[in-house]
SEKE-644324 format. One record per residue (C-alpha): residue in one letter; x, y, z. Coordinates in steps of 0.5 Angstrom, whole numbers, plus 500, padded with zeros to 3 digits. Layout:
# residues N
aXYZ...
//
This chain:
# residues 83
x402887625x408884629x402880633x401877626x408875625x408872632x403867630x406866624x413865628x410860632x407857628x411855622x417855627x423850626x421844626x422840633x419838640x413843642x415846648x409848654x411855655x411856646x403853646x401857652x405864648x402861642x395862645x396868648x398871641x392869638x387871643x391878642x390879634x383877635x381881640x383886636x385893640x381896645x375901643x373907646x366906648x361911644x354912649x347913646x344918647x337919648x333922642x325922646x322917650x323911645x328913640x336913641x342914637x349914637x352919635x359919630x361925629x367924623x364922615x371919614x374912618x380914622x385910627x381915632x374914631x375905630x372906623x365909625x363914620x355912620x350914626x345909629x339910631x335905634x327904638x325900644x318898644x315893648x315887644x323889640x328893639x329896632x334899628
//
């Protein structure tokens, strides 16, 4: 939240003369919200020769798990990967 009003502070700021150091801020703040928070990497596992999955061990969204509530499954073949 105060990444948001950061960005909003500086760019609807006073109006004046934009200073170097307010741009190079400015980029910072915005490079930050998109990014978003790190994630915590979840491994596939393998499930048989062709088959993996990454596991989500939570049915509900949390701050914990980054909202992953779901398993994957995948399957590599020798022309395509398919979920």
């Amino acid at each position: 939240m105060n990444q948001r009003r950061n960005i909003l502070k500086i760019s609807f700021g006073a109006v004046g003369l934009i200073t170097f150091p307010q741009v190079i801020n400015f980029a910072k703040a915005a490079e930050d919200f998109i990014k978003g928070p790190k994630v915590k990497d979840h491994p596939a596992r393998q499930l048989s020769k062709h088959v993996w999955m990454i596991y989500s061990p939570d049915g509900f969204p949390t701050p914990e798990n980054q909202g992953m509530m779901a398993n994957i499954t995948f399957v590599i073949t020798k022309k395509e990967l398919l979920f």
